[in-house]
N, C-alpha and C positions, 0 to 999 in steps of 0.2 A: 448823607447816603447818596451813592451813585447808581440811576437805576439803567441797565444795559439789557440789551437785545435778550439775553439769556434768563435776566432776572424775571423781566416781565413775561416770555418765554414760559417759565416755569409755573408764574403766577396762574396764567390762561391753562394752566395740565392740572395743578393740583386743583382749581376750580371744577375741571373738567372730572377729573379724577373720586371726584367727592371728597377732597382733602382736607378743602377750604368750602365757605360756605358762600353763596351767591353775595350776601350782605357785607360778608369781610371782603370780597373782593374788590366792591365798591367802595367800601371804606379805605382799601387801603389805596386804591387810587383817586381818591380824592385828597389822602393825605400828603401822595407822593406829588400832586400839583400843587400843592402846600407850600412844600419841605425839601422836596427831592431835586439833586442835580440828570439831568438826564446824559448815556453816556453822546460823546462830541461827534463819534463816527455815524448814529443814528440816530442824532436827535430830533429831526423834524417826525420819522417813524415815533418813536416808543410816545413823544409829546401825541401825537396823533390820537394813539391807542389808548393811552392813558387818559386821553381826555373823554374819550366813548366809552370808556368803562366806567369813568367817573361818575356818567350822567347815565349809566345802565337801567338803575332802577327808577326811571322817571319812565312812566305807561310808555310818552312818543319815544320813547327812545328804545327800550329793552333789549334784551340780547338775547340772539338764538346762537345755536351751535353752530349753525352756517357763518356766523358772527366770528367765534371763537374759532374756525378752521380757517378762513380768510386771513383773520389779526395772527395767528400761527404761522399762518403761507406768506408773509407780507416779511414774517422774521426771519425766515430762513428754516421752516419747523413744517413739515407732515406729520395728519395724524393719522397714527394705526394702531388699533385694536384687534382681538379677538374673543370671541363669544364660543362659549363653551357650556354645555350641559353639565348641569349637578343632579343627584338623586334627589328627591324630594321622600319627607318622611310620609308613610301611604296613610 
């Protein structure tokens, strides 16, 4: 597997997103320093990012959302949301 700008890109949205779960994101970048070819045009990036995700769940290390919008910014990626009102049952 060849992991590119875009892959890991994605990974950091569905975490964010609630797609994926804090622990599979760890997991899966620990597997990807494993296993994985990184792509050649950004390799010293996605190696970087990959490597602070890896070690996320270790206390000194953890990751905040400030985390996650930098390693976004660093890929070529802005995040934007919006927040919206639902009715609540009364």
């Amino acid at each position: 597997m060849i992991v590119t700008r875009r892959t890991l890109a994605q990974k950091l949205t569905d975490y964010l997103l609630h797609h994926t779960t804090f622990s599979d994101l760890v997991d899966w970048a620990e597997l990807v320093m494993m296993d994985a070819e990184f792509e050649d045009q950004h390799f010293e990036l996605i190696r970087e990012i990959v490597t602070r995700l890896g070690v996320a769940d270790v206390r000194a290390f953890g990751m905040t959302w400030e985390d996650c919008e930098e390693f976004l910014s660093k890929l070529g990626y802005r995040i934007s949301f919006t927040v919206t009102e639902y009715a609540t049952a009364a």
